[in-house]
PyMOL Python script that loads the backbone (N, CA, C, O; Angstrom):
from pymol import cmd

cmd.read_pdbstr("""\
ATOM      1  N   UNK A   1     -14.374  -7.856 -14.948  1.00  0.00           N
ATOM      2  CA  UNK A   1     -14.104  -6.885 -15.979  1.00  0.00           C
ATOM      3  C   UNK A   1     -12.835  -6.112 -15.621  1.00  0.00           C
ATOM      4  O   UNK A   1     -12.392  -5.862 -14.500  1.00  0.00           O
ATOM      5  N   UNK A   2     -12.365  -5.799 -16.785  1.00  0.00           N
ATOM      6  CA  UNK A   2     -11.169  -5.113 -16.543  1.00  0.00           C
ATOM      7  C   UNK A   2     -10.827  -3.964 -16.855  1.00  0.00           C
ATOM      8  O   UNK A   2     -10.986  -3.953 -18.076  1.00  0.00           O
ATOM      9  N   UNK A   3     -10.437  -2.924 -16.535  1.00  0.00           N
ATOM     10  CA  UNK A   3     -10.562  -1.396 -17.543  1.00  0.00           C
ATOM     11  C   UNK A   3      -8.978  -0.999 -17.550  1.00  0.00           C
ATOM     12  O   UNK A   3      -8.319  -1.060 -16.513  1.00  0.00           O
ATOM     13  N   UNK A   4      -8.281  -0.488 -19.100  1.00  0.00           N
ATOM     14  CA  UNK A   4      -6.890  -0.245 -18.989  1.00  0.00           C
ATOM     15  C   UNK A   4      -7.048   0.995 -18.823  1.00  0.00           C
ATOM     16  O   UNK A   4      -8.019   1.689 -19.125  1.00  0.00           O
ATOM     17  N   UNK A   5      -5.316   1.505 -17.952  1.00  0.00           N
ATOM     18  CA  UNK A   5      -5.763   2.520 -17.487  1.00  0.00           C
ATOM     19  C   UNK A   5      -4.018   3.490 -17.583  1.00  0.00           C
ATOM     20  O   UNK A   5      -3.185   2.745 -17.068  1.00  0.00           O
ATOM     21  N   UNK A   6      -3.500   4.506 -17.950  1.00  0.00           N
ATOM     22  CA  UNK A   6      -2.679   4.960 -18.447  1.00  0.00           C
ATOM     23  C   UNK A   6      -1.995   6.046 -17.130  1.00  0.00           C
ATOM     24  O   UNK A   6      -2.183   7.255 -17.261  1.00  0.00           O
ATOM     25  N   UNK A   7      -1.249   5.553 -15.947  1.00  0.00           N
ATOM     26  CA  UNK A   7      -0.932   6.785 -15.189  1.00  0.00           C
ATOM     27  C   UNK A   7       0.455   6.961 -15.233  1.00  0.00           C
ATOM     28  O   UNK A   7       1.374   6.147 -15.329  1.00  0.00           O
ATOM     29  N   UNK A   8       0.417   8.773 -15.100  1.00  0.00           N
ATOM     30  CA  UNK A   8       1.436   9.282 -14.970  1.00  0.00           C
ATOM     31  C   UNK A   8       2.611   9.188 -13.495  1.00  0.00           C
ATOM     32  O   UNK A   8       2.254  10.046 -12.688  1.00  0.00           O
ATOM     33  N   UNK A   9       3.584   8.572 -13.089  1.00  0.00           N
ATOM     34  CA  UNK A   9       4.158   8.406 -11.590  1.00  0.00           C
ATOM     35  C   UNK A   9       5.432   9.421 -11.981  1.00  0.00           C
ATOM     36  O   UNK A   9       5.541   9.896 -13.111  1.00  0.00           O
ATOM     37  N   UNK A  10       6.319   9.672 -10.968  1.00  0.00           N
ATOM     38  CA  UNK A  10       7.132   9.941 -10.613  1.00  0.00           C
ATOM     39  C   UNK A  10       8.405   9.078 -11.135  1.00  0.00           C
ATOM     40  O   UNK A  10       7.891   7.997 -11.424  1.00  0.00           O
ATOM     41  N   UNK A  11       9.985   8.972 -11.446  1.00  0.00           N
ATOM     42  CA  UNK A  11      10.265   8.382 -11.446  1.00  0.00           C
ATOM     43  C   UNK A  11      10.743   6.971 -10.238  1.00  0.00           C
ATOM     44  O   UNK A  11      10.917   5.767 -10.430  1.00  0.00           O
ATOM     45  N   UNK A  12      10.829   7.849  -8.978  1.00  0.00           N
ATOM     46  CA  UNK A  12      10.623   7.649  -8.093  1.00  0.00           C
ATOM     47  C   UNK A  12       9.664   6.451  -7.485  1.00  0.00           C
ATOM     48  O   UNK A  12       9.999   5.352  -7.043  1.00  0.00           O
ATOM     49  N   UNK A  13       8.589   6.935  -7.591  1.00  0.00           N
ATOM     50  CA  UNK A  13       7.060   6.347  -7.534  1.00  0.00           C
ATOM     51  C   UNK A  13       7.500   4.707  -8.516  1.00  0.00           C
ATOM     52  O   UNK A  13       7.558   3.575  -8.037  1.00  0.00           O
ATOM     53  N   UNK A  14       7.689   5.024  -9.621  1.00  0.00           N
ATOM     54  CA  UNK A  14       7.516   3.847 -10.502  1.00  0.00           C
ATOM     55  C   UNK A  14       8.651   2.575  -9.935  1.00  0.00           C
ATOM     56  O   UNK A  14       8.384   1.483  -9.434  1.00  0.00           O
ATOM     57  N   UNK A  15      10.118   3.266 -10.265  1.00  0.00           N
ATOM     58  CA  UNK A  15      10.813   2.490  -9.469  1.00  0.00           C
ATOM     59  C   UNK A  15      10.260   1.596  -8.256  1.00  0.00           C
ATOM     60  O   UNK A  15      10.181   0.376  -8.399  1.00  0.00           O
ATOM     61  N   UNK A  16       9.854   2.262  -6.984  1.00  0.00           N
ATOM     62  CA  UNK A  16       9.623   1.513  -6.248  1.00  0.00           C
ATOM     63  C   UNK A  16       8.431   0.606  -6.025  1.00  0.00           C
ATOM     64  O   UNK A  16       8.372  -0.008  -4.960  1.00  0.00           O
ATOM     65  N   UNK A  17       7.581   0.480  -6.832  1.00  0.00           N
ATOM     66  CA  UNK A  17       6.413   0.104  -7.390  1.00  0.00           C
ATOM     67  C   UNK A  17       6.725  -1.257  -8.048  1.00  0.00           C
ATOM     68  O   UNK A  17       6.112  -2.287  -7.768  1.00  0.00           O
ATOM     69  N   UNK A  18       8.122  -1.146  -9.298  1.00  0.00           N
ATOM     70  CA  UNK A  18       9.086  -2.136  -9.734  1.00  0.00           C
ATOM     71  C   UNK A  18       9.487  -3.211  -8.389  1.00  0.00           C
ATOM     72  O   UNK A  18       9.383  -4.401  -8.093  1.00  0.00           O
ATOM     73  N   UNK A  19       9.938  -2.098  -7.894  1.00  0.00           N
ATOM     74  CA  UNK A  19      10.993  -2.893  -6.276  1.00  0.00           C
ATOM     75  C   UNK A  19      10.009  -4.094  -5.663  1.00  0.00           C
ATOM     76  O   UNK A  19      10.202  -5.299  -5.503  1.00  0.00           O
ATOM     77  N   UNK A  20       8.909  -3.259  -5.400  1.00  0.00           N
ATOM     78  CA  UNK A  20       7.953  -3.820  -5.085  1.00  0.00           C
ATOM     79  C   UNK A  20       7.229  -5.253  -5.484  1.00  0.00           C
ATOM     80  O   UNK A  20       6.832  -6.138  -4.727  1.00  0.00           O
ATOM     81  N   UNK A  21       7.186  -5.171  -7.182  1.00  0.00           N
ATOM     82  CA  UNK A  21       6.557  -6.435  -7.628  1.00  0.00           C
ATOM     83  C   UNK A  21       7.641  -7.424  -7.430  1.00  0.00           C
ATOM     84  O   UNK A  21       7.382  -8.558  -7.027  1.00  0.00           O
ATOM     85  N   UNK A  22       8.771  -7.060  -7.682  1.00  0.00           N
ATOM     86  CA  UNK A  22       9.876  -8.050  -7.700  1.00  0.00           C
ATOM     87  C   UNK A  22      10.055  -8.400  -6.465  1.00  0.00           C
ATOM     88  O   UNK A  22      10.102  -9.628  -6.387  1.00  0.00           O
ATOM     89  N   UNK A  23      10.201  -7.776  -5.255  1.00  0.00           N
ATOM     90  CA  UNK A  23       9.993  -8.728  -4.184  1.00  0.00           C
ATOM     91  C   UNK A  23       9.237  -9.535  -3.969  1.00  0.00           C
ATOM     92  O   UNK A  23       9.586 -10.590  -3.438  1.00  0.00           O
ATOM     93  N   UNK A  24       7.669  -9.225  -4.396  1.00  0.00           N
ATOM     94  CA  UNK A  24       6.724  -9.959  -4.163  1.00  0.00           C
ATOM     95  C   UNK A  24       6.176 -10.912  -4.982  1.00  0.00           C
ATOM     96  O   UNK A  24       5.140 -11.536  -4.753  1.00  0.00           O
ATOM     97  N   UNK A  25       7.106 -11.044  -6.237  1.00  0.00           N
ATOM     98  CA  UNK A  25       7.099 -11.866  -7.178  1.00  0.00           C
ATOM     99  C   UNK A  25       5.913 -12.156  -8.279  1.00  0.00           C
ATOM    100  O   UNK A  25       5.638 -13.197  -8.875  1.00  0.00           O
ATOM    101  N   UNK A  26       5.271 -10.769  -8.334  1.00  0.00           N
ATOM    102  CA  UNK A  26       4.049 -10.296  -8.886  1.00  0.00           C
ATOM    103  C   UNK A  26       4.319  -9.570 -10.073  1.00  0.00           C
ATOM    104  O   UNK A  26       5.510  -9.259 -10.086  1.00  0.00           O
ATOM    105  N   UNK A  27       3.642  -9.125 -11.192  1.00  0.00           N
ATOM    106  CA  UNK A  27       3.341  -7.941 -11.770  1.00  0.00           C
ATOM    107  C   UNK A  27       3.233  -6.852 -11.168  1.00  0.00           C
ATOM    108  O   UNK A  27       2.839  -6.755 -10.005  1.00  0.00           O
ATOM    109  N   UNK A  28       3.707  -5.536 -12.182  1.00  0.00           N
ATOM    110  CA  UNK A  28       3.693  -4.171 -11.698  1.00  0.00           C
ATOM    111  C   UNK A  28       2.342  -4.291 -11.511  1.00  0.00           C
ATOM    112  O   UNK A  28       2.038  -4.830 -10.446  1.00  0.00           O
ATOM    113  N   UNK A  29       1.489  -3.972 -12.181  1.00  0.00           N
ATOM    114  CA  UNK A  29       0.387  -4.034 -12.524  1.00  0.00           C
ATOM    115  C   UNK A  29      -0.954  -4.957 -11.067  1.00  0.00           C
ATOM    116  O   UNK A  29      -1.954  -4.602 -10.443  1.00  0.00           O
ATOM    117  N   UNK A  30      -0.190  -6.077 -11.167  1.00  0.00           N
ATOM    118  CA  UNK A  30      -0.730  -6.679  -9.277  1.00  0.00           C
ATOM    119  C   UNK A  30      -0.321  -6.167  -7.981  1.00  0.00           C
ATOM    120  O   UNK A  30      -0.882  -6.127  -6.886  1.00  0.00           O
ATOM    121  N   UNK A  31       0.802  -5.791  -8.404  1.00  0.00           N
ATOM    122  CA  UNK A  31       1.287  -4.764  -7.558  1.00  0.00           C
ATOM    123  C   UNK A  31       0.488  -3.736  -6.835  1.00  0.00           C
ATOM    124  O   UNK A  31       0.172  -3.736  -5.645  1.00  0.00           O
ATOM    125  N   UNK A  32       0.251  -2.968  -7.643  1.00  0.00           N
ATOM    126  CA  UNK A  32      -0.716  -1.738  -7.906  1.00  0.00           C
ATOM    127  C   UNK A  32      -2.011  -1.705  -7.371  1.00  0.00           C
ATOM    128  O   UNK A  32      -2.625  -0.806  -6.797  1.00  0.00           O
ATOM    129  N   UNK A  33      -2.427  -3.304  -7.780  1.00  0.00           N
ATOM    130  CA  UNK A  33      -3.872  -3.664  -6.960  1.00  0.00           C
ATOM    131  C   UNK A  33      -3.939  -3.578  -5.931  1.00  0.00           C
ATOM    132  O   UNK A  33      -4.923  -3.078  -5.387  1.00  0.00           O
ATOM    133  N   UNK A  34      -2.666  -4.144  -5.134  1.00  0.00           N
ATOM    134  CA  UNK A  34      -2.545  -4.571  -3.576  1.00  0.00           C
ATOM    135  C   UNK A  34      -2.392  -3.672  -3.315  1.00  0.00           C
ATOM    136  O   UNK A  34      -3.169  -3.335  -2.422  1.00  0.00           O
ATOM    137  N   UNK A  35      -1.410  -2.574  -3.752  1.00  0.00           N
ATOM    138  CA  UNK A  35      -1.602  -1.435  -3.219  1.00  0.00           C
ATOM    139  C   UNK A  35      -2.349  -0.248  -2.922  1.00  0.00           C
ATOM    140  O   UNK A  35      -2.167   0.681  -2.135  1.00  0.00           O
ATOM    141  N   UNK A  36      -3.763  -0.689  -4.253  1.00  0.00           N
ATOM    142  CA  UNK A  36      -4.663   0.205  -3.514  1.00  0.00           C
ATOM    143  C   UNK A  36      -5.731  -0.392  -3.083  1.00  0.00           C
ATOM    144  O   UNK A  36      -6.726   0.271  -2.792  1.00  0.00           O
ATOM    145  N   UNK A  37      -5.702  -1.962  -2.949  1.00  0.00           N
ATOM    146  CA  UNK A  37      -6.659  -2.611  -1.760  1.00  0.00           C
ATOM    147  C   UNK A  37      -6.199  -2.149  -0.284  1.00  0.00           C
ATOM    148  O   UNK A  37      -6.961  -1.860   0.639  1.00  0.00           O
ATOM    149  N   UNK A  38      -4.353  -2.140  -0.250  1.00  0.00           N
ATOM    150  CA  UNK A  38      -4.331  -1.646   0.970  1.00  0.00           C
ATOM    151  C   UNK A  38      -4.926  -0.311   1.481  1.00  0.00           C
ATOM    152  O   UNK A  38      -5.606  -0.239   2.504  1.00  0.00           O
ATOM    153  N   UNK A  39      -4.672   0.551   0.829  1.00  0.00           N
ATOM    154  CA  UNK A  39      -5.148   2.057   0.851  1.00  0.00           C
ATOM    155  C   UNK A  39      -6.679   2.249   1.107  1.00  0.00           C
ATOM    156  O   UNK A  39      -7.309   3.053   1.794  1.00  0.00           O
ATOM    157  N   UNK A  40      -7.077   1.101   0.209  1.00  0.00           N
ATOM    158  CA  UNK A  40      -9.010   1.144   0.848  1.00  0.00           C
ATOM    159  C   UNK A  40      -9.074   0.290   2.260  1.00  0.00           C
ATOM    160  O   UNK A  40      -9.932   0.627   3.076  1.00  0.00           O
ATOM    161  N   UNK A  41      -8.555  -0.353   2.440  1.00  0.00           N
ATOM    162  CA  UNK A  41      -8.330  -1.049   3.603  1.00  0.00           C
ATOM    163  C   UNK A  41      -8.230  -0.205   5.149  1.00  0.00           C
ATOM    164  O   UNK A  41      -8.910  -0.289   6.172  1.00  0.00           O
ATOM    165  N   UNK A  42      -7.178   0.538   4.813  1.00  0.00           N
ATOM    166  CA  UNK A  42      -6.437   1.768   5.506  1.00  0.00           C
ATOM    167  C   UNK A  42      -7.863   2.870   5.868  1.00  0.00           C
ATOM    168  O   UNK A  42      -8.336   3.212   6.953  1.00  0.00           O
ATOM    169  N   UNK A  43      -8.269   3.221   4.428  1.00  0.00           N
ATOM    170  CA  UNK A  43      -9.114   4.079   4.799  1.00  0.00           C
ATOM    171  C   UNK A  43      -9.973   3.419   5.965  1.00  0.00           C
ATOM    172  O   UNK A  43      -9.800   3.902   7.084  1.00  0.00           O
ATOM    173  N   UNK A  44     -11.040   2.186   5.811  1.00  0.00           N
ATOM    174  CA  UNK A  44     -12.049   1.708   6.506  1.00  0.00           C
ATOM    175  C   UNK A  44     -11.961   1.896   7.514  1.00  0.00           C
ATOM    176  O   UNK A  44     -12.906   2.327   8.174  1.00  0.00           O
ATOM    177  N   UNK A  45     -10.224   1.519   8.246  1.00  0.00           N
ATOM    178  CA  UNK A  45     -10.310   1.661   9.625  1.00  0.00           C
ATOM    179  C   UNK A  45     -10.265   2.726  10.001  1.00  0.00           C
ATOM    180  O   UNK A  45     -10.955   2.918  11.003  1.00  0.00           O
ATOM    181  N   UNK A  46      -9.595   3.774   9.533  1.00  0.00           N
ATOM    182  CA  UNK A  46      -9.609   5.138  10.012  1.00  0.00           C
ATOM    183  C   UNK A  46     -11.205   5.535  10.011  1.00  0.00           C
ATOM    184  O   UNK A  46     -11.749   6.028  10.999  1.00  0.00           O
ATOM    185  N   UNK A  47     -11.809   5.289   8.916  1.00  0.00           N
ATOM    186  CA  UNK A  47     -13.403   6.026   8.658  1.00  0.00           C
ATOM    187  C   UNK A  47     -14.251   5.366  10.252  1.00  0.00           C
ATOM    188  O   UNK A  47     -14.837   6.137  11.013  1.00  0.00           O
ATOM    189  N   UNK A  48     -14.178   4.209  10.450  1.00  0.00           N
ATOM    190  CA  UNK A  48     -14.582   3.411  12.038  1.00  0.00           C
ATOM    191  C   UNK A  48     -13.631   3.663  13.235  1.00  0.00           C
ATOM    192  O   UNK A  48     -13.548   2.905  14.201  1.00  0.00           O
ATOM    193  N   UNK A  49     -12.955   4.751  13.080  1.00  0.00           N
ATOM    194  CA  UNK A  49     -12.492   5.209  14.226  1.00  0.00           C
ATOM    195  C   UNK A  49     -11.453   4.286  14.437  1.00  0.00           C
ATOM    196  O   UNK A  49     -10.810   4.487  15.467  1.00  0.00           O
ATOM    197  N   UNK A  50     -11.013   3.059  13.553  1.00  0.00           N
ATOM    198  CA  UNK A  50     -10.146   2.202  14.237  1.00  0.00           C
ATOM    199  C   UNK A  50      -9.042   2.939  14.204  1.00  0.00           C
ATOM    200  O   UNK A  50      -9.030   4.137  13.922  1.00  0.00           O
ATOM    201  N   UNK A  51      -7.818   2.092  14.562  1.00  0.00           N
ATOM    202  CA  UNK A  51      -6.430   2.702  14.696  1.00  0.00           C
ATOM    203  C   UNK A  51      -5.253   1.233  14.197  1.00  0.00           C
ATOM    204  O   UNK A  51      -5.509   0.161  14.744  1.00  0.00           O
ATOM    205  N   UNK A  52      -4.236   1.264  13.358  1.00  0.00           N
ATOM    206  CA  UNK A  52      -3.539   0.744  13.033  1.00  0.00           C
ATOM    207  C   UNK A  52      -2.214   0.576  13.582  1.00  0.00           C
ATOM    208  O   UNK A  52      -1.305   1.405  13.604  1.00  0.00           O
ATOM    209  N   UNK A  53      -2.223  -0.489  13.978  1.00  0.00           N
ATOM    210  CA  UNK A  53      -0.788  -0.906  15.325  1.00  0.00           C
ATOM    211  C   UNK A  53       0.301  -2.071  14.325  1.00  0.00           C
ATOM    212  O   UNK A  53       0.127  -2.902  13.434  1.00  0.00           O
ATOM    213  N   UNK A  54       1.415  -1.538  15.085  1.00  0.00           N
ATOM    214  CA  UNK A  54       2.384  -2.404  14.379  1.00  0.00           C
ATOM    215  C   UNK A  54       3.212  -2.958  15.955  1.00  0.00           C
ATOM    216  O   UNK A  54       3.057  -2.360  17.020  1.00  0.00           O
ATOM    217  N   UNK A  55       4.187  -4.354  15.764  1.00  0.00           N
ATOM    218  CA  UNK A  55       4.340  -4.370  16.744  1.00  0.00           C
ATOM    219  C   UNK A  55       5.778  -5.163  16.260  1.00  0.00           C
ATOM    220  O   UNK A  55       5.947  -6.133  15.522  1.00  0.00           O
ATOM    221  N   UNK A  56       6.671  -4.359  16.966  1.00  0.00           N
ATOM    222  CA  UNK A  56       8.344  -4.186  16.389  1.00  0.00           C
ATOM    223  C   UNK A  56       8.821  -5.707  16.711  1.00  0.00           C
ATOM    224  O   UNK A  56       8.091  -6.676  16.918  1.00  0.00           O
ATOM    225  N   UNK A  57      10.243  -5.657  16.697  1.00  0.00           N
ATOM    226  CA  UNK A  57      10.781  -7.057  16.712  1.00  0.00           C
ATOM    227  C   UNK A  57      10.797  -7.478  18.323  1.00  0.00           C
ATOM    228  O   UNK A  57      10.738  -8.650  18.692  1.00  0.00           O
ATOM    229  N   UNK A  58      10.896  -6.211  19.326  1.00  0.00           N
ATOM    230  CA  UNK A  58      11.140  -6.282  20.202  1.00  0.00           C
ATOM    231  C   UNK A  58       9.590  -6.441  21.682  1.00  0.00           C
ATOM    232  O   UNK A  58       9.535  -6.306  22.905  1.00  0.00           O
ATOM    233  N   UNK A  59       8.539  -6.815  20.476  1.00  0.00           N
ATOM    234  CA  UNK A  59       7.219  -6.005  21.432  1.00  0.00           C
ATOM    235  C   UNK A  59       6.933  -5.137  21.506  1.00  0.00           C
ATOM    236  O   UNK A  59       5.705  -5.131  21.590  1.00  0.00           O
ATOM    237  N   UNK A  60       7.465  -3.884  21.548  1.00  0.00           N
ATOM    238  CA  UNK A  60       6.611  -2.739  21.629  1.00  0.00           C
ATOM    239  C   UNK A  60       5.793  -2.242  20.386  1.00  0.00           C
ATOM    240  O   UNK A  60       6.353  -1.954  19.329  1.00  0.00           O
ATOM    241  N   UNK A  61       4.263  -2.147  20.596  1.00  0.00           N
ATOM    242  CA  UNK A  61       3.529  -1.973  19.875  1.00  0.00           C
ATOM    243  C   UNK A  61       3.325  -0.126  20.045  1.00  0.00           C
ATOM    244  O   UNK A  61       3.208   0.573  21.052  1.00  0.00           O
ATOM    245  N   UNK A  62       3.351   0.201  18.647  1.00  0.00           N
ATOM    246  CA  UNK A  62       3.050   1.807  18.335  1.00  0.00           C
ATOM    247  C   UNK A  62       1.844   1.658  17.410  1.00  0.00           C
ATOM    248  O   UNK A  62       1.612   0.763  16.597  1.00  0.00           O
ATOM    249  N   UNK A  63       1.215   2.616  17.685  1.00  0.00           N
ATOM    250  CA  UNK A  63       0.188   3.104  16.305  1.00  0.00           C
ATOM    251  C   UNK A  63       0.907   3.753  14.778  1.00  0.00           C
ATOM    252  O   UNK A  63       1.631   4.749  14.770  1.00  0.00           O
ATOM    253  N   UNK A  64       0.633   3.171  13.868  1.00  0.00           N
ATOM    254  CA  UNK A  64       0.771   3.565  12.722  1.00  0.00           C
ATOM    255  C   UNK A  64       0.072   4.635  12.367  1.00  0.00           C
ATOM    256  O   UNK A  64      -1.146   4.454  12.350  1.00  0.00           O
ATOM    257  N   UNK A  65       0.569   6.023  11.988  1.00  0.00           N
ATOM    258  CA  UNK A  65      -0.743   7.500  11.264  1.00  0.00           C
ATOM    259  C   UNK A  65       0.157   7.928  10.159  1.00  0.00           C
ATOM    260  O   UNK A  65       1.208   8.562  10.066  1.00  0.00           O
ATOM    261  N   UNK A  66      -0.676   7.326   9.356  1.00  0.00           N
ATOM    262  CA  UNK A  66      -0.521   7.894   7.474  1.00  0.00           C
ATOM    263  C   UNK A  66      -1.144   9.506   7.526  1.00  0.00           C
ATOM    264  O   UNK A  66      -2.144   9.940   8.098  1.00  0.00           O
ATOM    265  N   UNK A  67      -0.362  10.027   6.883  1.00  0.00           N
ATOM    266  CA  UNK A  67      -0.718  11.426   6.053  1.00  0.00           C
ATOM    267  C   UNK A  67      -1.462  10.971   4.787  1.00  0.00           C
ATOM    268  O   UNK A  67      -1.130  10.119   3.963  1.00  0.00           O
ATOM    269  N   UNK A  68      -3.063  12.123   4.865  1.00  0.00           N
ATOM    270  CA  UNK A  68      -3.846  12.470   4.180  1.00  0.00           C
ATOM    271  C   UNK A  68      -3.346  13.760   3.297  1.00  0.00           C
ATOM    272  O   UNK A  68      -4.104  14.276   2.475  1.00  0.00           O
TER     273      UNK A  68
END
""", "prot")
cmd.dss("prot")
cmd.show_as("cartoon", "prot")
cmd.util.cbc("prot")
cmd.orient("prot")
């Protein structure tokens, strides 16, 4: 099921949202999904105490911390 849904962004916000599908060769709109599968994603690990690591070109791995 599908529900339409009418939001207000930034111009800002929208643009890069655009940027976004077009790199990824998606719809705004699929876009949008992934982006807030990531965000529920994001949450889970934080809610289990996990921690989110990235690990640069060079090896060194840092923790990733998003603002709530």
């Amino acid at each position: 099921m599908a529900v339409k849904m009418s939001v207000n962004l930034s111009d800002d916000a929208a643009q890069t949202l655009k940027k976004l599908a077009d790199k990824n060769g998606v719809t705004v709109t699929e876009q949008l999904r992934r982006s807030i599968a990531t965000e529920v994603w994001r949450e889970r690990v934080e809610d289990s105490r996990g921690k989110v690591l990235v690990e640069d070109a060079s090896g060194q791995i840092r923790q990733v911390e998003f603002q709530r």
